[in-house]
C-alpha positions as a Markdown table, in Angstrom:
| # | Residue | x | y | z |
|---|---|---|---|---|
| 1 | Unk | 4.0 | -103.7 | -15.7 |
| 2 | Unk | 4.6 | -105.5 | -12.6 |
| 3 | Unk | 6.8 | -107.9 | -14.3 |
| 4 | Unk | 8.9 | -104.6 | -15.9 |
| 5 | Unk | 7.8 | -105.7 | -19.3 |
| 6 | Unk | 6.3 | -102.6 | -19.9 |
| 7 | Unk | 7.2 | -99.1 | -18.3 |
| 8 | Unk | 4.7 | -97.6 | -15.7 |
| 9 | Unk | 3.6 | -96.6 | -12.6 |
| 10 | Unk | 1.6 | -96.0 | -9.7 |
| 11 | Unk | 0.0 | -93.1 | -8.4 |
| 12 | Unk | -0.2 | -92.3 | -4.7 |
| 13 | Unk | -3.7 | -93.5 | -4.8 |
| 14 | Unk | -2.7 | -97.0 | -6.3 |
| 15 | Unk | -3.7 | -96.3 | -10.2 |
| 16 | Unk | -1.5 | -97.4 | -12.3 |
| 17 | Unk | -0.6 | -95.0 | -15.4 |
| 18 | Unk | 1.1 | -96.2 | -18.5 |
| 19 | Unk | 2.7 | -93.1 | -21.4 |
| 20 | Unk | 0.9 | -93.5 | -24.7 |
| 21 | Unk | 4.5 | -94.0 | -25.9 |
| 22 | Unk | 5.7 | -96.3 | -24.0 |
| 23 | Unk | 2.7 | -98.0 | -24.7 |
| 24 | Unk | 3.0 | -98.1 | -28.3 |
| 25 | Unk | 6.8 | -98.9 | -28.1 |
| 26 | Unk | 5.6 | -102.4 | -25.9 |
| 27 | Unk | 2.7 | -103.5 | -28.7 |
| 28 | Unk | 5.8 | -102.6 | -31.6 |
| 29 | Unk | 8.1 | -104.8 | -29.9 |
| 30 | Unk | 5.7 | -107.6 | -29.1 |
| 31 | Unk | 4.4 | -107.6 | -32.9 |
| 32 | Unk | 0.7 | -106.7 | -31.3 |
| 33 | Unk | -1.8 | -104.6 | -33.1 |
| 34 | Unk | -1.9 | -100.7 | -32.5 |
| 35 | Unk | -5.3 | -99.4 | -32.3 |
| 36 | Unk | -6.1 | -97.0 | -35.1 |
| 37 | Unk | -6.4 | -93.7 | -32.4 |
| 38 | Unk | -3.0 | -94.8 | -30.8 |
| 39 | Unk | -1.4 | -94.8 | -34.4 |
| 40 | Unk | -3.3 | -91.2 | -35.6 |
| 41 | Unk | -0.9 | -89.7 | -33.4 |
| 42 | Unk | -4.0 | -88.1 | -31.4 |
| 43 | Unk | -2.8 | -88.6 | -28.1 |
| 44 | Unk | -4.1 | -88.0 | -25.0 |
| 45 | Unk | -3.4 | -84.7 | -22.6 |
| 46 | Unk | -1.8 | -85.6 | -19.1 |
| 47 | Unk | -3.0 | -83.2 | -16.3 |
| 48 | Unk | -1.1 | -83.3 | -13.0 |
| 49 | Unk | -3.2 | -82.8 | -10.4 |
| 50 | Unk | -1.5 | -81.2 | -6.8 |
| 51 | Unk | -3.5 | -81.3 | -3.5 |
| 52 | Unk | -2.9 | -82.4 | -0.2 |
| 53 | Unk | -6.4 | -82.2 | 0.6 |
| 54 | Unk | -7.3 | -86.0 | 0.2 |
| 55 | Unk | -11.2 | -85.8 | 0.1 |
| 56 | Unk | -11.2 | -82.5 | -2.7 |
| 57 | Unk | -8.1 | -84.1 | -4.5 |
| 58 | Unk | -10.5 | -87.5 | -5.1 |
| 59 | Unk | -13.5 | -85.6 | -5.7 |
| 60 | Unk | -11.2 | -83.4 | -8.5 |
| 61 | Unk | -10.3 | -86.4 | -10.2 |
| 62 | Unk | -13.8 | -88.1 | -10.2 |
| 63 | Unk | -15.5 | -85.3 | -11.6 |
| 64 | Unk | -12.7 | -84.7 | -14.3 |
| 65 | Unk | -12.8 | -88.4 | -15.0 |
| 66 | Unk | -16.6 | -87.7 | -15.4 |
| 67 | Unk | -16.4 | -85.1 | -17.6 |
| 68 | Unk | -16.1 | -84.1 | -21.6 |
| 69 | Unk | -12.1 | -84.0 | -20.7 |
| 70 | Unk | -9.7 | -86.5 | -22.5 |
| 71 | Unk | -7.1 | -86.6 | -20.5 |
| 72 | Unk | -5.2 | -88.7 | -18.5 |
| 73 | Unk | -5.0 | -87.8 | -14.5 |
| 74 | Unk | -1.7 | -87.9 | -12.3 |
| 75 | Unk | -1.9 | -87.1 | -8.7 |
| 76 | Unk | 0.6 | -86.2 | -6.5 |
| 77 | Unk | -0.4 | -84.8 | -2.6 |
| 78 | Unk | 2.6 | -82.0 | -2.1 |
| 79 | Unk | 4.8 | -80.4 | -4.1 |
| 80 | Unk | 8.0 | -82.2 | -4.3 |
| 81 | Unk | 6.2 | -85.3 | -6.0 |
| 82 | Unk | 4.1 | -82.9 | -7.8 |
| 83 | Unk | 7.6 | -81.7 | -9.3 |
| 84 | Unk | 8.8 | -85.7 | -10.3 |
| 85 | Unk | 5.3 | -86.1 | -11.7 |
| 86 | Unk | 5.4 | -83.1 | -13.6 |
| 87 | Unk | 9.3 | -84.3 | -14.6 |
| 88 | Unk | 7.9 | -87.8 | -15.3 |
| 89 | Unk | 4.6 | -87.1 | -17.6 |
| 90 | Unk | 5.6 | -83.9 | -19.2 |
| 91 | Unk | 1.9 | -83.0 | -18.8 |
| 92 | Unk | -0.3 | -80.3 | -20.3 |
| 93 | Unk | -1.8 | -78.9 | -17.3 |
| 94 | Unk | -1.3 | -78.6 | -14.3 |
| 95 | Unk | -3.3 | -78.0 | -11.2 |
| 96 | Unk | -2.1 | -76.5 | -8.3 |
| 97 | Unk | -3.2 | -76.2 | -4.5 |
| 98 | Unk | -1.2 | -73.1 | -3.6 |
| 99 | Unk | -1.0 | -74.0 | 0.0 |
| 100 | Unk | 0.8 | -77.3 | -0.2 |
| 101 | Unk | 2.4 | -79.0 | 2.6 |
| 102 | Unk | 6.3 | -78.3 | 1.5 |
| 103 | Unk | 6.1 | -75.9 | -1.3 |
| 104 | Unk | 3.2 | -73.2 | -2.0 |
| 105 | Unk | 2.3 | -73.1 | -6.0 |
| 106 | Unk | 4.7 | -70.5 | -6.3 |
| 107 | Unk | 7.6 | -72.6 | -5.0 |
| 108 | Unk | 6.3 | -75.3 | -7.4 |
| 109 | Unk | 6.2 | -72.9 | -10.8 |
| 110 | Unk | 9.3 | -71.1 | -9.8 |
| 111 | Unk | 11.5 | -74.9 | -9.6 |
| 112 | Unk | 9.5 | -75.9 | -12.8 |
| 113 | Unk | 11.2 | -72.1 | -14.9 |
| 114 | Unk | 15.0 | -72.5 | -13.3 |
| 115 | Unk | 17.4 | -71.3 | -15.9 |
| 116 | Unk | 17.7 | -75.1 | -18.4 |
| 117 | Unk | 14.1 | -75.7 | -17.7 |
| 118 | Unk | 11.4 | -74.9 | -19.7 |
| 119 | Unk | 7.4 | -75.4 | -18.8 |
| 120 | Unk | 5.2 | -76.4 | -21.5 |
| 121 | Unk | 2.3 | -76.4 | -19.7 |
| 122 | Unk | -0.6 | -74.3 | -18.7 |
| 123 | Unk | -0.8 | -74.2 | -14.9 |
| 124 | Unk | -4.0 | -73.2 | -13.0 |
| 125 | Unk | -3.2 | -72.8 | -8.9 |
| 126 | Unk | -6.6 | -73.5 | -6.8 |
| 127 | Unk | -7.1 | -71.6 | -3.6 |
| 128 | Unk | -8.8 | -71.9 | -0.2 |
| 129 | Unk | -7.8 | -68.3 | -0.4 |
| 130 | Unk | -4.5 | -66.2 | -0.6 |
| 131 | Unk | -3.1 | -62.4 | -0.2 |
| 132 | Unk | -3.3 | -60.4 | -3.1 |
| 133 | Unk | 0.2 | -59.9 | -3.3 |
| 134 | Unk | 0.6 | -63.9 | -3.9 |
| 135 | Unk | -1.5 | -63.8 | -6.5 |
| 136 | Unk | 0.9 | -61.1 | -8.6 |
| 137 | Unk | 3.6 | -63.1 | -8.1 |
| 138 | Unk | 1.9 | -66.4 | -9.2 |
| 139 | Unk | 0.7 | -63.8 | -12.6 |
| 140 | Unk | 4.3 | -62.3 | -13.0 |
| 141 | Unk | 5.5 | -65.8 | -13.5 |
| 142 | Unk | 3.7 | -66.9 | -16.2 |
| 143 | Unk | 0.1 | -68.5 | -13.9 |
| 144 | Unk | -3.0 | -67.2 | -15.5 |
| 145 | Unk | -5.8 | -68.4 | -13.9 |
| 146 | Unk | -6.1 | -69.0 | -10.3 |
| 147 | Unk | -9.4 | -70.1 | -9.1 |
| 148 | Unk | -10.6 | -70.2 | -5.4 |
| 149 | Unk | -12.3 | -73.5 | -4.2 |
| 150 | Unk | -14.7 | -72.1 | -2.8 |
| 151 | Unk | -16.7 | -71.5 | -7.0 |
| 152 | Unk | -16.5 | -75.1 | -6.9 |
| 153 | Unk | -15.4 | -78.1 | -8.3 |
| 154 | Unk | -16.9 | -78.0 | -12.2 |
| 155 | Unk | -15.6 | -74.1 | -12.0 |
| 156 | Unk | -11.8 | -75.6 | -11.5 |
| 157 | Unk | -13.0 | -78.2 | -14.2 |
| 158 | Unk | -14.0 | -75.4 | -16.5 |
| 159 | Unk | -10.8 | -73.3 | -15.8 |
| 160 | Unk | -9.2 | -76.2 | -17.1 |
| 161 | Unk | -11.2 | -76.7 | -20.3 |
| 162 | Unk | -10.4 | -73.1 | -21.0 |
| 163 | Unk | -6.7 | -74.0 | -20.1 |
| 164 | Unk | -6.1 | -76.3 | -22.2 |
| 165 | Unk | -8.4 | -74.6 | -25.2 |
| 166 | Unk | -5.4 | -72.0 | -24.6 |
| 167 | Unk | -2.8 | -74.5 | -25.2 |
| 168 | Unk | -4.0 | -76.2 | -28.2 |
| 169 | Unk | -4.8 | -72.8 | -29.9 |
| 170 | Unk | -1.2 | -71.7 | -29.3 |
């Protein structure tokens, strides 16, 4: 990666990420093996997680990297490198903070369904707590679950079981 022989990056926390296709696009063109659950097809979901919150936005990832979940995590800490992340992975969930440092989760979602655009992705928004009227306009455009932080870590980690449960059955 480093010598740009194979496409990647780095995430604001120093991981570096590589796309299952690009991936399988280096081992084709260097005559290397592809292991059998690259070549099923099976793939692996991408979750962008948003938070500007450095302490919770570690502990999210740590417990999701923990968990039952197979999925690949992407972090961004405010919402305009949420939006190239999002642009860059094409993920299947996304997490929001909805108070972010530049754009709320509204601001976020809203950029993500301009006219050309289109999301396919579930989005959940987590809260430190918002007015009610935010919440029907994050549920008018499409966000159905918004979870406060205060349930908790594994509840956010459910929510997003459940999320992408959703997407899969769709």
């Amino acid at each position: 990666m480093d010598q740009g022989h194979l496409k990647g990056h780095r995430t604001p926390t120093g991981r570096r990420r590589v796309l299952e296709s690009d991936l399988i696009e280096f081992l084709r063109a260097h005559a290397m093996a592809i292991p059998p659950e690259l070549a099923e097809g099976r793939g692996t979901d991408v979750i962008v997680v948003v938070d500007d919150d450095a302490s919770y936005l570690s502990a999210l990832v740590r417990t999701i990297e923990g968990s039952d979940l197979d999925v690949d995590v992407v972090e961004a800490t405010n919402g305009m490198d949420g939006l190239l992340e999002i642009g860059r992975t094409q993920p299947a969930l996304i997490v929001l903070d909805y108070a972010l440092p530049d754009l709320n989760a509204y601001q976020v979602v809203e950029r993500l369904l301009r006219p050309g655009r289109s999301l396919d992705a579930e989005v959940v928004v987590v809260t430190g707590g918002m007015r009610s009227d935010d919440e029907e306009r994050l549920r008018r455009i499409g966000v159905q679950t918004i979870i406060s932080k205060a349930d908790g870590i594994e509840a956010v980690v459910e929510a997003m079981r459940q999320a992408l449960r959703r997407r899969q059955a769709a």
